[in-house]
N, C-alpha and C positions, 0 to 999 in steps of 0.2 A: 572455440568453446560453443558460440551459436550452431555452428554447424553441426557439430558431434551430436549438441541436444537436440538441434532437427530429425535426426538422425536415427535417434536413440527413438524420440516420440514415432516414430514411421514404425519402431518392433513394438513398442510398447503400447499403443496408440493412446497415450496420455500425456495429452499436449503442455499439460498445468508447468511442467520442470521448467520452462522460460521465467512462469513468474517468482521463485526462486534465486534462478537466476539473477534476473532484474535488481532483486532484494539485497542479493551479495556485489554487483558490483558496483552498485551506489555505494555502500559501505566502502567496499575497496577502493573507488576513487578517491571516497575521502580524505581516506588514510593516507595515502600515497599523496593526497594535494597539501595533507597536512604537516606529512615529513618533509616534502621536496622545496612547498613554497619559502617566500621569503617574506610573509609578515610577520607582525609579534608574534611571539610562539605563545604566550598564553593562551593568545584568543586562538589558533593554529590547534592547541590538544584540547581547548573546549569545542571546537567544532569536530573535530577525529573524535574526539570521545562521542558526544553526542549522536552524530550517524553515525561511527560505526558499532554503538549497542542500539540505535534502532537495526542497523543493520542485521545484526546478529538475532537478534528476537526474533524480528519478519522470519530472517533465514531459514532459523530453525523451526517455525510453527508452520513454514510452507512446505520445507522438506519432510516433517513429520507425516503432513497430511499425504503428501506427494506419494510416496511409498505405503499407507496404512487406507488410502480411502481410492475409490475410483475418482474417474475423469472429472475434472469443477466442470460443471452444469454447462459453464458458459464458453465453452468448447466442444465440450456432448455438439452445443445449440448451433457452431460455428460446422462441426464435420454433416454433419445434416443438412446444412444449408449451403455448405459450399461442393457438396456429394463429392465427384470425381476430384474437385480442382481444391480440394483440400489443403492436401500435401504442399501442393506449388505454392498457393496465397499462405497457406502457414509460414511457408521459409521467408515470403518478403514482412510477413506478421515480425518474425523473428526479428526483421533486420532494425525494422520500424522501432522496438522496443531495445532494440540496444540504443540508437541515434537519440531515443526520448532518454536514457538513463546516461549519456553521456551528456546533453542539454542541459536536464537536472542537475547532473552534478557541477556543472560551472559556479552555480550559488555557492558552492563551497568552496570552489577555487576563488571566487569573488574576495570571499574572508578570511581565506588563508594567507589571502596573499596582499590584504590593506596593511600597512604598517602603522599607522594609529595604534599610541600604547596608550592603556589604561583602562580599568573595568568603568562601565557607565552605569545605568539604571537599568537600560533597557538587556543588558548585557542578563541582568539577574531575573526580569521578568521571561526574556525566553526559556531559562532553565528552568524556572517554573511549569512555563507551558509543555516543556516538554515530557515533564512528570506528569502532569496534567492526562498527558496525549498517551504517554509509556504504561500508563498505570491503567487509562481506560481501554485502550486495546490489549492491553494483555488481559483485564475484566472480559471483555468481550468474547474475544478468542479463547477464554476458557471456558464463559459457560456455555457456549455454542458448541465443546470438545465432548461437555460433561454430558449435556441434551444430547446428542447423537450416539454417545456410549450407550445409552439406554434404549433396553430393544424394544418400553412399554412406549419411545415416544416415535416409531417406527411411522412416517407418513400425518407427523402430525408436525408443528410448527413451534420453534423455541422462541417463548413466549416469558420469561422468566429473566433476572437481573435486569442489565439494560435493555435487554431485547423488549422487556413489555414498554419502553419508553421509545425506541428509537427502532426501525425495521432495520438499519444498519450502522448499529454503533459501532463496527471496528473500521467502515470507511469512514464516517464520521471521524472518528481518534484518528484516524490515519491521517486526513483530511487536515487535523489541528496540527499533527508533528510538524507540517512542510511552512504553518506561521512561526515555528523560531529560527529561522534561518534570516528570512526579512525584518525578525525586532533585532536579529543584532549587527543586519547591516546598517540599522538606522543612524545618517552623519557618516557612512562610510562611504569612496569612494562606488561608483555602481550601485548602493543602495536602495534606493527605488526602484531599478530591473529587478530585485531580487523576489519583487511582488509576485511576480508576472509568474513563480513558480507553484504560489498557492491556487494562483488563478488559472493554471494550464491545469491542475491536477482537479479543484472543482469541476472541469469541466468534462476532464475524462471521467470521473468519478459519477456525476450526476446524466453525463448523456452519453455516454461511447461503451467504456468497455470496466463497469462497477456495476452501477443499481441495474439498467436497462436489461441486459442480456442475465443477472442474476435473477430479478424477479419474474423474468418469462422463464428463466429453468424451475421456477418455486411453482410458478401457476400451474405446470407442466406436472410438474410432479407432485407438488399437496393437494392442488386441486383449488374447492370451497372452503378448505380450512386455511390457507393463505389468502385466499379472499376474504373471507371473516378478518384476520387480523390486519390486513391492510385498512379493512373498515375502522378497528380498533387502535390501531398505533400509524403515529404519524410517519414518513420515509426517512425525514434526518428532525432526529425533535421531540418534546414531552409527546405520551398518549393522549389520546381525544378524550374528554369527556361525557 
């Protein structure tokens, strides 16, 4: 499958289809850890349900973009900088981002597969968060869909819903979904590793390959007027005062 979409990005040269990707087979591990394993099956089709309609959303609002907008910024910024040796460092990009989605999904196999029966408390506040998380990035990601439709906001900066509180509210929300994984290992076998998955994503998220390479495609292309709003609005957080 990596290979094909390598493949496919070398005709198309729109790299963005890996994160897609990435989005569906978190999902599908899910599922599949959640039908095969052998803990209580309650907690087993709360966690398949849970990733696999986060799965399904990402999927779909990656694939939409994929096909209806040009190249994400943050690959524009990767073929530029990497000129000739693109192609080649893309393919081991690819490999990298499968290895990380197979990583990831172990927290799932984690909980599919405790057998500890019984709903707890913290069972109830993850499905919380994860509304919490499902609800703010689909906020996100739609009024960032709705801004770009519009041809008056053509090179200027979507500034409007959460966007005037947060410079990236859908990594943000994204950033929250990967805390209900670890509340509802909590007293479960491996439940403390299961930390270490909010905490790898933080970190992609805040230095590697989310805000960093995004907001040098923004400065790049809005200019003074993403400069202005970075004056104005915090990176993850209320606006300034």
């Amino acid at each position: 499958m990596l290979f094909r979409s390598w493949k496919r990005q070398k005709v198309t040269r729109n790299a963005g289809i890996v994160d897609l990707i990435w989005a569906a087979s978190l999902g599908t591990l899910a599922l599949l850890y959640a039908w095969n394993a052998e803990g209580w099956g309650p907690r087993r089709a709360l966690v398949g349900a849970l990733a696999g309609l986060w799965s399904l959303r990402l999927t779909w609002h990656l694939t939409t973009r994929y096909f209806s907008e040009r190249e994400d910024g943050r690959y524009a910024i990767l073929r530029e900088r990497w000129g000739p040796r693109f192609d080649s460092t893309l393919f081991w990009f690819y490999q990298a981002q499968a290895l990380l989605s197979v990583l990831l999904s172990l927290v799932f196999l984690a909980l599919c597969s405790a057998s500890a029966a019984g709903w707890r408390i913290q069972d109830g506040a993850a499905v919380l968060v994860w509304f919490v998380a499902w609800i703010g990035q689909s906020l996100a990601d739609g009024q960032l869909r709705a801004w770009r439709m519009n041809p008056g906001n053509r090179g200027r900066t979507c500034n409007t819903g959460l966007w005037a509180y947060s410079r990236h509210p859908n990594y943000f929300f994204e950033w929250c979904g990967w805390l209900v994984y670890p509340l509802i290992g909590i007293g479960l076998p491996f439940g403390d590793l299961l930390w270490l998955a909010p905490l790898a994503m933080f970190f992609l998220v805040i230095k590697v390959t989310g805000i960093p390479p995004t907001e040098e495609q923004a400065l790049r292309s809005r200019g003074q007027n993403y400069r202005d709003y970075q004056v104005r609005t915090n990176e993850i957080g209320r606006a300034h005062v």
